[in-house]
Every structure is written in structure tokens, then in C-alpha cells.
C-alpha positions in Angstrom: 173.8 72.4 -86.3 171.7 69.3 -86.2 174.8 66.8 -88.3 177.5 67.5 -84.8 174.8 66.3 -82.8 174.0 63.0 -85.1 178.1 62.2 -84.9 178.4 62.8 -81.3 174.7 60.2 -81.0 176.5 57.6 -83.1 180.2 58.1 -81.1 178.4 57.7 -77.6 176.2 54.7 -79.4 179.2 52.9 -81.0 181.6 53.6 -77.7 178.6 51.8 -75.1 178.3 48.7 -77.8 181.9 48.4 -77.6 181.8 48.9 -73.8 178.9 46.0 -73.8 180.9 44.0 -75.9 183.4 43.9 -73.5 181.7 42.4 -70.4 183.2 39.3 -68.9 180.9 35.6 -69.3 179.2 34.8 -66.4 181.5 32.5 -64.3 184.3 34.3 -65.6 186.6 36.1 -62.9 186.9 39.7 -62.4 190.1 41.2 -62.9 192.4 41.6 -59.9 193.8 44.6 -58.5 196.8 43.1 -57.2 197.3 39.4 -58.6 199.9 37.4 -56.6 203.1 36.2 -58.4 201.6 32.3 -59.0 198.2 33.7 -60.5 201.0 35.1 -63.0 202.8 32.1 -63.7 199.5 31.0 -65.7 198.1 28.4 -62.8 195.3 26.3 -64.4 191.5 28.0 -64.0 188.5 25.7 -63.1 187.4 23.2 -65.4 183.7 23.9 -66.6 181.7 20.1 -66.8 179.5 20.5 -70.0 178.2 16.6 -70.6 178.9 13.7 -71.5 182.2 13.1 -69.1 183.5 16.6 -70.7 185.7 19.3 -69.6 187.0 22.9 -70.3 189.2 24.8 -69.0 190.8 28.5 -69.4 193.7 29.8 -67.6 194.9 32.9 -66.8 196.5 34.8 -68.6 200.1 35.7 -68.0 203.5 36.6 -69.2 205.3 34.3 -71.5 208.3 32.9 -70.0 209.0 31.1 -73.3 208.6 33.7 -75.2 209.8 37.1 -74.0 207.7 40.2 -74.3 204.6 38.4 -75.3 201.4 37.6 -72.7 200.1 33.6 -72.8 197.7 31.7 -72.3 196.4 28.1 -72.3 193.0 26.5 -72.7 191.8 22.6 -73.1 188.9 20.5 -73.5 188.4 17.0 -72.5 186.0 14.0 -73.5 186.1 10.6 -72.7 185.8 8.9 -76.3 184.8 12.2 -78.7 186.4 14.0 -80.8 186.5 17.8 -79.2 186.4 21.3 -80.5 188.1 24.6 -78.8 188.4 28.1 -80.4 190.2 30.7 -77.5 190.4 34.2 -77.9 192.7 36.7 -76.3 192.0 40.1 -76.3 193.7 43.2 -74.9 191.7 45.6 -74.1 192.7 49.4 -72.5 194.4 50.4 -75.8 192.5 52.8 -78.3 189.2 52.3 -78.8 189.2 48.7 -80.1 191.1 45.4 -78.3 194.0 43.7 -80.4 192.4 40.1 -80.5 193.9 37.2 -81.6 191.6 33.5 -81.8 192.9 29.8 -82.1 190.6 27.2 -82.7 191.9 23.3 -82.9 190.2 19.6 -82.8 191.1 16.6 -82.0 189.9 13.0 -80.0 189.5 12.7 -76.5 192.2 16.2 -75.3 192.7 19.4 -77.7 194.8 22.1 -76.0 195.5 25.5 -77.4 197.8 28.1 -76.9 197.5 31.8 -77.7 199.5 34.6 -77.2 199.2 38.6 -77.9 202.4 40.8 -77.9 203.0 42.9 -74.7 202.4 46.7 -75.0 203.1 47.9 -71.8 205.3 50.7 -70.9 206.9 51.4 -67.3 204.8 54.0 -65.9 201.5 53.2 -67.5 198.7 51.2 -65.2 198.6 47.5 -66.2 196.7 46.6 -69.0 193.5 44.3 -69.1 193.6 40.8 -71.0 190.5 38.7 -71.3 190.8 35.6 -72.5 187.2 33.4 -73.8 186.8 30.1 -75.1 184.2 28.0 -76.4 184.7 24.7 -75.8 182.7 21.8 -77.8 182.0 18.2 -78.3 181.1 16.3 -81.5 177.7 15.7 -80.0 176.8 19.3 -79.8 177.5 20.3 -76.0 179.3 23.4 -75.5 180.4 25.5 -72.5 182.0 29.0 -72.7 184.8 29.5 -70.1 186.5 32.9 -69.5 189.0 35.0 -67.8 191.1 38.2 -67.2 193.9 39.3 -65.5 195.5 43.1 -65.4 199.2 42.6 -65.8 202.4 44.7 -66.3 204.6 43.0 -68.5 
């Protein structure tokens, strides 16, 4: 009687670190329950100052029109004069009980851009799925600024 009880304490335990996990960075934006068609189209996010004349930016995350079937997004980081770090992760969540994630990570002097994409798994019918994008942008000094965002889409 008492080993049902331990695997239903570790399920709940495991499902609210996963549910914790998934919290948005501060900054980040909510997801939208109704996003308008150029939030889609991947318009740029706000660039995040972290130092030393540097810059990061995420955007949204949308459906490829490159690429069909697939959801995209971009993310950059600018410094005058240094070489620059990025590593962006995508990450649908809404499916099972763990997100399909997929990370880039790229350097180079003065601009690094990356862009990562996830396959689309939505069906016609089903509620649109969630897509949270984070990225960690960094300087060869040390500074670093997270950026995030999300964006529920039906693709």
C-alpha cells in the first residue's frame, strides 16, 4: 500500500519541477491569446542593452515561410568591437509531458545571428500550441543578458 503512494509523490514532484522549469524569464512576454497576423510574420522583439555598447535581441516566434511546416525563429547580439556569443533555444511545449527543444549556439565579431527552427505539430482542431524561445546572449568580456519569448500559434 505505501509503494502507490511513493510513485504518485514522485509523479506530482517530477510534473511541478517540469511545470517550474517552464516559467517564462522575467522580461520575457506572456503568450498571447490572439496574436495579430504581423506578430506572426516574426517582427523583431526588443533589444536587451547588457554593457559595453551591447545588444540582444529575440524574436517571436512564428511560422516559417521558407520553410513550410516548420515554426522559426531569429535571435542576434551586437557589440561594438568584441567578439560575441549567442546560444537560442526553442522549445514546444503542450505536447506530452516533456517540450521538443532544439538549441543553436554561434560566435563571431561585432554581429552573430542565429536561426532555429522546430517542426510544426499541429493538427486542425487542436488549440494552438505554445513555443518559447530563450537566449543567452554574451560578450567576450563576460556580460550576458538572457532575452526570451513565446507565442501560441496554429501552424
Amino acid at each position: 500500500m505505501r509503494r502507490p503512494r511513493i510513485i504518485i509523490l514522485i509523479i506530482i514532484t517530477f510534473i511541478a519541477f517540469c511545470a517550474n522549469s517552464y516559467a517564462l524569464q522575467p522580461g520575457s512576454s506572456a503568450p498571447k491569446k490572439k496574436a495579430s497576423p504581423a506578430l506572426l510574420n516574426g517582427n523583431f522583439g526588443d533589444k536587451i542593452s547588457f554593457g559595453n555598447g551591447c545588444d540582444g535581441r529575440t524574436d517571436i516566434p512564428h511560422e516559417s515561410h521558407h520553410v513550410p511546416l516548420t515554426v522559426n525563429v531569429t535571435a542576434l547580439t551586437e557589440c561594438l568591437n568584441r567578439e560575441v556569443f549567442i546560444t537560442t533555444t526553442i522549445s514546444r511545449h503542450g505536447w506530452w509531458i516533456f517540450p521538443d527543444t532544439k538549441s543553436v549556439s554561434a560566435q563571431g565579431y561585432q554581429k552573430v545571428t542565429v536561426n532555429v527552427a522546430l517542426p510544426c505539430k499541429w493538427k486542425k482542431g487542436q488549440p494552438p500550441i505554445l513555443y518559447v524561445v530563450k537566449s543567452m546572449h554574451r560578450d567576450s568580456a563576460g556580460a550576458q543578458a538572457p532575452t526570451g519569448r513565446s507565442e501560441l500559434i496554429r501552424c
